[in-house]
N, C-alpha and C positions, 0 to 999 in steps of 0.2 A: 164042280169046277168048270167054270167057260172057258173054253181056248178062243184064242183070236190069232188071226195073221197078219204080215205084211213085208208086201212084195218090195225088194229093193233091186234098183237095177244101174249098172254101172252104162256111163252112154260116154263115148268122145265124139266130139262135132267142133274144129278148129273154130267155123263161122259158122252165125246161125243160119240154121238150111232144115233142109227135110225130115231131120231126129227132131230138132227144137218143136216145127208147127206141128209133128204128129201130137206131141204135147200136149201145145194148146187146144190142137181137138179136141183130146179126148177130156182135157178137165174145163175148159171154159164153159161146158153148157152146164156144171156146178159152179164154179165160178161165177160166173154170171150173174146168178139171182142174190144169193149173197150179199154181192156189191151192192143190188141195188136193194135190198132187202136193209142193209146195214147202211143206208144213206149217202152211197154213192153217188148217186146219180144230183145228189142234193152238193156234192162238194167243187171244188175247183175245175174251173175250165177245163178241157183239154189244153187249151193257148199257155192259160197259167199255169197248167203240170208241166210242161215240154218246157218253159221259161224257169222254172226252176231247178228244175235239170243242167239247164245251159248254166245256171246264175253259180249254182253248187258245185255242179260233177258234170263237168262242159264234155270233159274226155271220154263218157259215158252217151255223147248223144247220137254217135253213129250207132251205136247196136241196138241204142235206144229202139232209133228209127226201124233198121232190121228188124228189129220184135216185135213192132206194130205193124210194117207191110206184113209181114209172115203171119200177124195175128188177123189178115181182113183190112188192117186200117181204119176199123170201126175206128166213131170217137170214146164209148164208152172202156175199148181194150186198149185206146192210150193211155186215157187218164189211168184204169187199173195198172198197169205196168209201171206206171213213173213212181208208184206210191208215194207221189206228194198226197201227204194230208189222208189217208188210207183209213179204212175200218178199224176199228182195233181187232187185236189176235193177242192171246198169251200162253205160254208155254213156261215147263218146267228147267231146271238143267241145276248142273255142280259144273262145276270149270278149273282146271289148276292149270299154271304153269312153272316149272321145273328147271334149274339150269344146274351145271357144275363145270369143271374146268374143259372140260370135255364133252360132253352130250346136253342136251337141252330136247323137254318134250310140253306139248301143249295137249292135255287129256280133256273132253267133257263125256258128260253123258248125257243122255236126251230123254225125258222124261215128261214122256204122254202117252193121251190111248194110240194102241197101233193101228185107230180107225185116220188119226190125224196125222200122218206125218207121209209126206212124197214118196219118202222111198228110193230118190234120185241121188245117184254120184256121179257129178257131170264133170269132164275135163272139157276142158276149152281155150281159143285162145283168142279169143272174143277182142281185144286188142292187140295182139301183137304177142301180151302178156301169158304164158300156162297160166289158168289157174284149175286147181281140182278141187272138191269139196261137196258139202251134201246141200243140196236144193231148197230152195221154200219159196214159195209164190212165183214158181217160173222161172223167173232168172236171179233171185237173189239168193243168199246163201245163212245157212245158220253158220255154219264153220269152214272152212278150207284153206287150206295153203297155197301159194304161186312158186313158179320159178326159181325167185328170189332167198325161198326158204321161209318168208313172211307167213306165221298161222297167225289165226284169229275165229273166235266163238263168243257167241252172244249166251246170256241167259237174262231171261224176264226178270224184269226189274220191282216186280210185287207189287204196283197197282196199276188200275185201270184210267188213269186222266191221262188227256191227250194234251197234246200244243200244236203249233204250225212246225211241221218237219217230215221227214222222209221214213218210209219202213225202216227198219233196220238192217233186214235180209239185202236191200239195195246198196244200205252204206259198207255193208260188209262188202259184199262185189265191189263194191267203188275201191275200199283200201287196199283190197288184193290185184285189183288191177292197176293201181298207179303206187303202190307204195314197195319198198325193198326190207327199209326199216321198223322198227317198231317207235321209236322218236319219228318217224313220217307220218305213222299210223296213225300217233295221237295228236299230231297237227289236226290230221284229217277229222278225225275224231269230236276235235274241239271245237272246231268250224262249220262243219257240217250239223242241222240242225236234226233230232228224233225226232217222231211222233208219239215216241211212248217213252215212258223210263225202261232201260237196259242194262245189265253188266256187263263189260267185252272184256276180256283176258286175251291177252296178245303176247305172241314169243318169235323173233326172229333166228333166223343160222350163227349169228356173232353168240348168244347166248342170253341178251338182252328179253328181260319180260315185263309184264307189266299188266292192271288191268283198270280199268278205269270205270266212273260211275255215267252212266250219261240221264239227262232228264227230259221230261216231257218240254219239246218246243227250242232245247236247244239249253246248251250248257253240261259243263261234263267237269269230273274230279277225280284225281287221279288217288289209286288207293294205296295204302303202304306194301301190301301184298297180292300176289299177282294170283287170287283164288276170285271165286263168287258163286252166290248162290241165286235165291232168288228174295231176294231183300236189300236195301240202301242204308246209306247211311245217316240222310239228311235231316232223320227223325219220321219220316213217314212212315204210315202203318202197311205192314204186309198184306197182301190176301191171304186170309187163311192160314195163318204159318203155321199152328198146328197141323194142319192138314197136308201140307205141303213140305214141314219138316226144315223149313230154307233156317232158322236158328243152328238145329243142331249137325245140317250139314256142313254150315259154316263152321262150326267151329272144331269139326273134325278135320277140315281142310286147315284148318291152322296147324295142325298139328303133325302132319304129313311128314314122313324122312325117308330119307333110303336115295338112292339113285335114280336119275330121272329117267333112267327105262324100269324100273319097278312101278310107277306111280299109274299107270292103267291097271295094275293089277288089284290095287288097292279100289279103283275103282269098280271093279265087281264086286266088292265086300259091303257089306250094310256098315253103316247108315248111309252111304250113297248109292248104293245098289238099290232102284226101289220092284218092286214087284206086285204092285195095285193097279193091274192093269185095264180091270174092270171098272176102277175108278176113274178110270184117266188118268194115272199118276206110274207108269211102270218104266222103266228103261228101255226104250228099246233100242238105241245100240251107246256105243262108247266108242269115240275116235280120239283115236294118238296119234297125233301130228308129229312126226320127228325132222324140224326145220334143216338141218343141215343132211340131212339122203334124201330129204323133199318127198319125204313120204308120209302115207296114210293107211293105218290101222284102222279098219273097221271091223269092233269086235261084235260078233252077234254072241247068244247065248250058249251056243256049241261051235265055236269057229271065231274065225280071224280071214277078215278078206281084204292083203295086204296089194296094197297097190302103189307104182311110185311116180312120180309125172314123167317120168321117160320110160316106163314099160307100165301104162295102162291096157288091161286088160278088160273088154266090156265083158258083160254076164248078165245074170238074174240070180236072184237066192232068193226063199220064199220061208220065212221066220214063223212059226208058231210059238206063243206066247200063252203061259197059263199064272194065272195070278196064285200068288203063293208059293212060288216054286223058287226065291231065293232062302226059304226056310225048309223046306220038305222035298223030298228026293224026288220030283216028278222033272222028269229034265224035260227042258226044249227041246223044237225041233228043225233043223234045217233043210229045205229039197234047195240043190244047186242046179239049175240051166244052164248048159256052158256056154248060149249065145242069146240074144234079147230078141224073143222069138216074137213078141206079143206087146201089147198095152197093158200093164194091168194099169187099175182104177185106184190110184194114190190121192185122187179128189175129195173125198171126205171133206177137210177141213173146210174147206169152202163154201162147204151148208150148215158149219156151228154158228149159232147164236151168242158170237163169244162174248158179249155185253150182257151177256143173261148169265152167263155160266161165270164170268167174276163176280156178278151180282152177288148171286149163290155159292160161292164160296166164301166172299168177305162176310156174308152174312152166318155163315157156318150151314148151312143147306146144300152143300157140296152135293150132288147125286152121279149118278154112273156118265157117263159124256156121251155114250150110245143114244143117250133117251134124250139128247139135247138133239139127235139129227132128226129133220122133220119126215 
């Protein structure tokens, strides 16, 4: 049995400043090659990223700018930052959201190797706006909530074609910073165009949820129920869904009851609990958003690290992960730092071949994700 780890650390920085570029240090010289490894260097101007920014998500171009001066000002760390038009990346997840006359919660879980995922829970207030949530590519976000009580979480959308559009980690940042509602959200949502197909599950503080389909290059559908996995509706084929499970986790998320502060709990339970970590396919946390305390649960595998936008707490916790251990009694492990003493190295992702690694799993050749890093 392999263990694996991964370091997560909680950071507040109102404006981007001296926590943001220790950042970009330390993962841009992985980052980097990547990019250009993955046809970066082959894509849009810098002039036409920074013009599509302004054309999309205008309100986004001050910090924009801040995260390129902080990043050097190179031209090749603008273009990466705007993620117009980006490499592709895919990722696992389950997503629910929850309401009743009373409470409302926005659950997913995240479901990769823990050589690939940040590690980061950044609060900020980058406009004006709090927002808090877990990291990807820097400044955008797979999930988090604002001020507002606004959550929102993505999950892969099951294949690999692109269109003309933005990361999604970006549009996620964009809805949390200018939006209160979930009818705002998917304004946003509908107008703003993807680079990849996505699922976003969205729940405000009114009680309001929702989740919708969004497509490669732009175009989105809203779906009767406010779950998703990682497959569409539109008739196209999944990656790997054997592999990946996104059939049968859909339709256990159909079947979900109880009160929406139960429904993280259900998320440690199989079939969405996964535990193939070696695969590239495990859990490595589960966040519960609860829109109206404007908080965030993050559960690791022995612990809860509860946090709320008016009493964030930084830290470190350091996850040990053994595959197989949501069936056999080998439990995880957590060491907690009570302050963010260090860098750890949450860059990984940045040196997958992730155009190789859908290849291989559409094809059913899935192999470990470790053996994808060079």
């Amino acid at each position: 049995m392999t263990d694996m780890s991964l370091t997560f650390d909680a950071v507040s920085e109102a404006s981007p400043g001296p926590k943001w570029a220790a950042r970009w240090a330390r993962s841009w010289p992985a980052y980097e090659p990547w990019f250009v490894a993955r046809g970066g260097d082959n894509g849009p101007s810098r002039a036409v990223c920074r013009a599509a920014l302004e054309r999309h998500m205008p309100e986004l171009i001050p910090t924009y700018d801040r995260l390129v001066t902080l990043a050097g000002g190179g031209d090749r760390a603008a273009r990466f930052l705007s993620t117009w038009c980006p490499p592709q990346y895919l990722g696992g997840c389950s997503l629910a959201a929850v309401s009743d006359e009373n409470d409302v919660r926005l659950v997913r879980n995240y479901d990769l190797s823990p050589n690939l995922n940040e590690g980061l829970m950044l609060h900020t207030a980058w406009t004006g706006r709090r927002v808090m949530g877990m990291v990807e590519f820097l400044w955008g976000l797979s999930d988090g909530i604002n001020d507002a009580g606004l959550s929102i979480a993505l999950a892969y959308g099951g294949r690999t074609q692109t269109g003309k559009g933005f990361g999604i980690t970006t549009i996620l940042r964009y809805v949390l910073e200018t939006c209160e509602t979930v009818d705002q959200a998917l304004a946003v949502l509908d107008r703003v165009p993807s680079h990849m197909a996505y699922n976003v599950v969205i729940a405000d503080a009114a009680g309001r949820t929702a989740s919708v389909e969004l497509y490669p290059g732009g175009g989105a559908r809203q779906m009767p129920q406010a779950i998703a996995t990682n497959h569409q509706s539109d008739g196209s084929q999944a990656d790997r869904p054997a592999f990946t499970r996104t059939h049968e986790r859909h339709a256990h998320l159909r079947t979900l009851r109880g009160a929406p502060r139960s429904l993280s709990h259900q998320f440690r339970r199989a079939p969405l609990l996964q535990d193939r970590y070696t695969e590239g396919f495990g859990t490595l946390f589960t966040a519960a958003y609860d829109p109206k305390a404007r908080a965030l649960d993050l559960i690791l595998p022995e612990g809860v690290w509860a946090q709320t936008m008016d009493d964030f707490t930084e830290g470190q916790r350091i996850v040990t992960y053994r595959s197989g251990t949501a069936t056999q009694p080998v439990p995880n492990h957590i060491t907690t730092i009570p302050a963010t003493t260090g860098q750890p190295d949450w860059s990984a992702a940045g040196r997958i071949d992730w155009m190789q690694v859908g290849r291989d799993y559409a094809s059913g050749n899935g192999r470990a994700i470790e053996t994808y890093l060079p």
